[in-house]
N, C-alpha and C positions, 0 to 999 in steps of 0.2 A: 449634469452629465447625461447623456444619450445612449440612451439602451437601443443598442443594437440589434436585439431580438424582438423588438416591440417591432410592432409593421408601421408604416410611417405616410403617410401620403401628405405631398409636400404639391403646392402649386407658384409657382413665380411668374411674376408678368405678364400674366396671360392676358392676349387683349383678340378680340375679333369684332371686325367691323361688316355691317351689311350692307348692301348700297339702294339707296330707297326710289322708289318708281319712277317719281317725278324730278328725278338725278338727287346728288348731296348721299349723304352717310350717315347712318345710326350705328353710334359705338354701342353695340349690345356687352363687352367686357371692355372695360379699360383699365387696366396694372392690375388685376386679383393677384395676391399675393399672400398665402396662407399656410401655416400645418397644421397637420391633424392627425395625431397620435392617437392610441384607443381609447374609445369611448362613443356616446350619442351626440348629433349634430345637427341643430334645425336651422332647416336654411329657409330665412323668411323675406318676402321681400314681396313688391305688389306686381300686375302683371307689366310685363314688359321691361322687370329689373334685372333679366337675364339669367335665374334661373337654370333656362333650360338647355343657354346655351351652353352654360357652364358643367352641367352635367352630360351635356354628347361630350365635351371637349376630354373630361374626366376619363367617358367610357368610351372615348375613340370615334365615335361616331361622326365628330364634327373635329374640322382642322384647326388651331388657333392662326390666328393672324401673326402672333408675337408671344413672348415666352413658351412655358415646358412645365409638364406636370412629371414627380417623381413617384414612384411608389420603391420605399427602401433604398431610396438612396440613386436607384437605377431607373432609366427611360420607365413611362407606364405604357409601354406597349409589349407585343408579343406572349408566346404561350408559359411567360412565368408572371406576366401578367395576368391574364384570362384566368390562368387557374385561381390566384386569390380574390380574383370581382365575381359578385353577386350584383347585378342589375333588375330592376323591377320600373319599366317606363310605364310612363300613364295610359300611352294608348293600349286599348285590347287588341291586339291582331292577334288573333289568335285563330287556328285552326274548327272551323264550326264542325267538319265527319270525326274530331279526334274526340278519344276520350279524354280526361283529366289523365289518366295514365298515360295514356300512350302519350300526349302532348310532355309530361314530364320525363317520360321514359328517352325522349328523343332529344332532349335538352342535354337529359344526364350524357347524351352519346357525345352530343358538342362539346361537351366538358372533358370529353375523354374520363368519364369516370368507369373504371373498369370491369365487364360486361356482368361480371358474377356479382357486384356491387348495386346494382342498379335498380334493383325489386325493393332490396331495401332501403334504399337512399331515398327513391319514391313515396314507399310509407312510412317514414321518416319527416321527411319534408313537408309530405300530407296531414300530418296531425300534428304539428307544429304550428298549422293555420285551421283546424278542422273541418278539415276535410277526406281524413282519411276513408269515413260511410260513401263519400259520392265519387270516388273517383271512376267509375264504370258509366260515368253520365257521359254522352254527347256535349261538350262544347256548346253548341247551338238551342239547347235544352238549359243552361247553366243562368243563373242570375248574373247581373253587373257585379255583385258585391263576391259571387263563387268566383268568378271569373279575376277578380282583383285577388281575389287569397290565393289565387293560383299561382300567377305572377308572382305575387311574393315568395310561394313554397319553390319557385324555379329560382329565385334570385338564390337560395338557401341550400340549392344542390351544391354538394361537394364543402359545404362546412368554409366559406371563402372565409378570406381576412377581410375584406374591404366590402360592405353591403351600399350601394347605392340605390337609396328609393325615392321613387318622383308619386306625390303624393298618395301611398298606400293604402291612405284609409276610402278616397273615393269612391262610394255606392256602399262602404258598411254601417251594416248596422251599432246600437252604441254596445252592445257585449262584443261585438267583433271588434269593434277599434280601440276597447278595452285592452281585450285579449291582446292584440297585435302591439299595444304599447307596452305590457306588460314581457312579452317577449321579443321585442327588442330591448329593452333595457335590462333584461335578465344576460342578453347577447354581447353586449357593448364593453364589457371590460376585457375582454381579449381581440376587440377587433374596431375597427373603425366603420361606425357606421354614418351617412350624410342623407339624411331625411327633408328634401323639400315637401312644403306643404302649405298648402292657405289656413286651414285650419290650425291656429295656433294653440288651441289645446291638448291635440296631439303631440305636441314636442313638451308644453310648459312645465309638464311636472315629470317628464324624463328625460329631458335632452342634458347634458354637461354641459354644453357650449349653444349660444343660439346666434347663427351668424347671421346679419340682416343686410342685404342687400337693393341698392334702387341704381336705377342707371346705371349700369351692369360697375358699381363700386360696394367695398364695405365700407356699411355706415359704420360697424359697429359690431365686435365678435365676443363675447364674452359669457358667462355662469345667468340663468335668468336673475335671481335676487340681484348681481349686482347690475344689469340692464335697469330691473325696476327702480333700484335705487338712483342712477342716472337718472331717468326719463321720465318715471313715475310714481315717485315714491306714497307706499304704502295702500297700491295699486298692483294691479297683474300685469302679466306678457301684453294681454290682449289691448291693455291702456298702451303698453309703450310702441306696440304698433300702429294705433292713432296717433299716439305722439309724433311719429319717426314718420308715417307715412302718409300722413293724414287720409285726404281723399281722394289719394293715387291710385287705388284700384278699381274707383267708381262705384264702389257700394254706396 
């Protein structure tokens, strides 16, 4: 039966094609078709398995070519959308004269989170990734790894249903990606979280479901143990990503 009150993000046939230089077409998605109820989700796959495209298409960014994504049952767009996504992409654009605050403070406005709300939601957000000592730093003064916590602490304003992160742990240190795994998976049973990332130890010992994709398909969506049990038994995640993907990513 279907709980209705659980948040729900459903994707259906979603396909998007790109058209390559020297003419012809690269199907970057072809049929994704998935749900995802609350909980942790690693989405693994090597470069070029679509990924990325799958997460603009998620977070609006990028148009599908074919099928529709739901959130609750309803279109994933518009401002009853926005309110429950948390997004954290990999690129840093980020403002270099802003503080950490103010860079947060101005996010919490896009959210429409409301104005007497916003001091504390910042340092809130902030020490959920710790950060709360530095936020009076310059942007432009900030390390790669400050700079990825931050993004994360912005994906985290307004307490969303739906967190979408494209790999978070990039430039931390190994207490930081601790930390950060540890509070997502403290996070994940009231809300749907979808965690791409190359590093598969990030997900293996907290994700619920790890979904692996190559050639914008799933191979394969399911609990890690029984992946290993498939692919690799009596081995880790990181075997059955050799298994599944071998020397697709060119390492």
């Amino acid at each position: 039966m279907q709980h209705t009150n659980l948040p729900q993000l459903e994707m259906k046939g979603l396909k998007k094609v790109y058209p390559l230089p020297g003419g012809g077409q690269k199907k970057a998605l072809d049929g994704i078709s998935i749900t995802l109820t609350p909980g942790l989700y690693g989405l693994l796959g090597p470069n070029g398995a679509g990924k990325s495209t799958l997460i603009g298409i998620i977070t609006g960014s990028i148009a599908p070519d074919g099928g529709h994504v739901l959130w609750n049952g309803g279109p994933a767009y518009g401002i009853r959308f926005r309110r429950a996504l948390g997004y954290a992409p990999q690129q840093q654009h980020l403002y270099a004269n802003y503080t950490g605050r103010r860079f947060l403070a101005y996010l919490a406005a896009l959210k429409e989170i409301p104005r007497k709300d916003v001091a504390g939601e910042v340092e809130r957000v902030a020490a959920a990734v710790n950060l709360e000592h530095d936020l009076d730093k310059r942007l432009a003064a900030c390390s790669g790894g400050m700079k990825q916590r931050l993004l994360v602490a912005s994906a985290l304003l307004g307490n969303p249903q739906l967190l979408i992160l494209d790999e978070p742990t990039a430039g931390l240190d190994p207490r930081e990606r601790v930390r950060l795994r540890n509070l997502l998976y403290g996070m994940a049973r009231e809300r749907v979280i979808l965690v791409a990332s190359h590093v598969v130890s990030d997900v293996e010992s907290v994700a619920d479901q790890v979904i692996l994709l190559r050639s914008g398909q799933i191979v394969d969506a399911a609990p890690v143990p029984a992946l290993i049990t498939q692919y690799a038994p009596g081995k880790g995640l990181e075997d059955v990503y050799l298994h599944v993907f071998g020397e697709e990513d060119g390492k």
